[in-house]
C-alpha positions as CSV (number, residue, x, y, z in Angstrom):
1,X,137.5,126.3,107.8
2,X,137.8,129.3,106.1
3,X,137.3,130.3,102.8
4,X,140.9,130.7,100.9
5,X,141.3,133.1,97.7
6,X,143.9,131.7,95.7
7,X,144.2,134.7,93.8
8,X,146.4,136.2,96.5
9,X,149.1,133.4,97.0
10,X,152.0,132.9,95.0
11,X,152.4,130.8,92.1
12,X,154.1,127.3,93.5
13,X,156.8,126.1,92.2
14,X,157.8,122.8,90.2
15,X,157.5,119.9,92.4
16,X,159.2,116.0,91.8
17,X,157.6,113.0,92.3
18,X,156.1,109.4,90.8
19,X,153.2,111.1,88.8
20,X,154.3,113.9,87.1
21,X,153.4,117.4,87.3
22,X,149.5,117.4,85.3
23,X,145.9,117.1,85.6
24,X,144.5,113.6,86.7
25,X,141.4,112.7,87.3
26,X,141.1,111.6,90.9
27,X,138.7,110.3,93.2
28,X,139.0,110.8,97.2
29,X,139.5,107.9,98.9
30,X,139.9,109.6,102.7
31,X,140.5,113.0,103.8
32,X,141.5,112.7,108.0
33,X,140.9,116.5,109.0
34,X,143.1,117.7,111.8
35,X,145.3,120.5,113.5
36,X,149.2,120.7,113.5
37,X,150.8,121.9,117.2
38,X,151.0,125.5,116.2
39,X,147.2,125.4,115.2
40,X,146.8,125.5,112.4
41,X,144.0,123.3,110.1
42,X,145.3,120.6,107.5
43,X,143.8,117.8,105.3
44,X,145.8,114.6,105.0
45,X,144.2,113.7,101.6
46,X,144.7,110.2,100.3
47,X,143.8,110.4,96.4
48,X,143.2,107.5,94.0
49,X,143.8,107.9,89.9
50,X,140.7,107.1,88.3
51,X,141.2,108.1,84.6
52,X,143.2,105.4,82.3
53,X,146.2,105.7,81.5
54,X,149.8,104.9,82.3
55,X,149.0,106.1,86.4
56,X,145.7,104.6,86.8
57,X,145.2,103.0,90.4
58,X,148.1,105.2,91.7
59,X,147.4,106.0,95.1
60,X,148.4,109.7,95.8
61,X,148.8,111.3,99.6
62,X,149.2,114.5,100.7
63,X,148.8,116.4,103.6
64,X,147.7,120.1,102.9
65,X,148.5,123.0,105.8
66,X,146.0,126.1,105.7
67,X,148.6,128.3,107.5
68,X,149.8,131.3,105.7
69,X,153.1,130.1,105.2
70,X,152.1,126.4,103.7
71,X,149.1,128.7,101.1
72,X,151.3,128.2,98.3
73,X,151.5,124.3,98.3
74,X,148.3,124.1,99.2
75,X,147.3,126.3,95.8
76,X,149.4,124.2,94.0
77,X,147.9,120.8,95.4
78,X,145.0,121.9,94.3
């Protein structure tokens, strides 16, 4: 894999979902490493909420593309 710098990418936009947009305190529960048809590497993380609160225990999963077009979402996952 190589290395990415963010610097370069475009900010992401808002995204929707159960948790809302913030920092959380996570721990990685499984990360399945693959490649789509066209090639290219992605991650299918599956993230748990570790920090107390109103989300704790939520179970978060994403998959994350490292082609050129998916380097914004993938900046703003992580």
């Amino acid at each position: 894999m190589p290395k990415i710098n963010f610097n370069s990418v475009d900010e992401p936009g808002s995204q929707s979902g159960l948790v809302p947009p913030g920092r959380y305190l996570c721990r990685v529960k499984d990360v399945v490493v693959g490649t789509t048809k066209k090639g290219d590497p992605y991650w299918n993380l599956h993230l748990v909420v570790e920090e107390n609160g109103p989300f704790y225990g939520y179970m978060l999963f994403d998959n994350v593309v490292f082609s050129i077009k998916a380097l914004t979402r993938a900046k703003m996952i992580f």
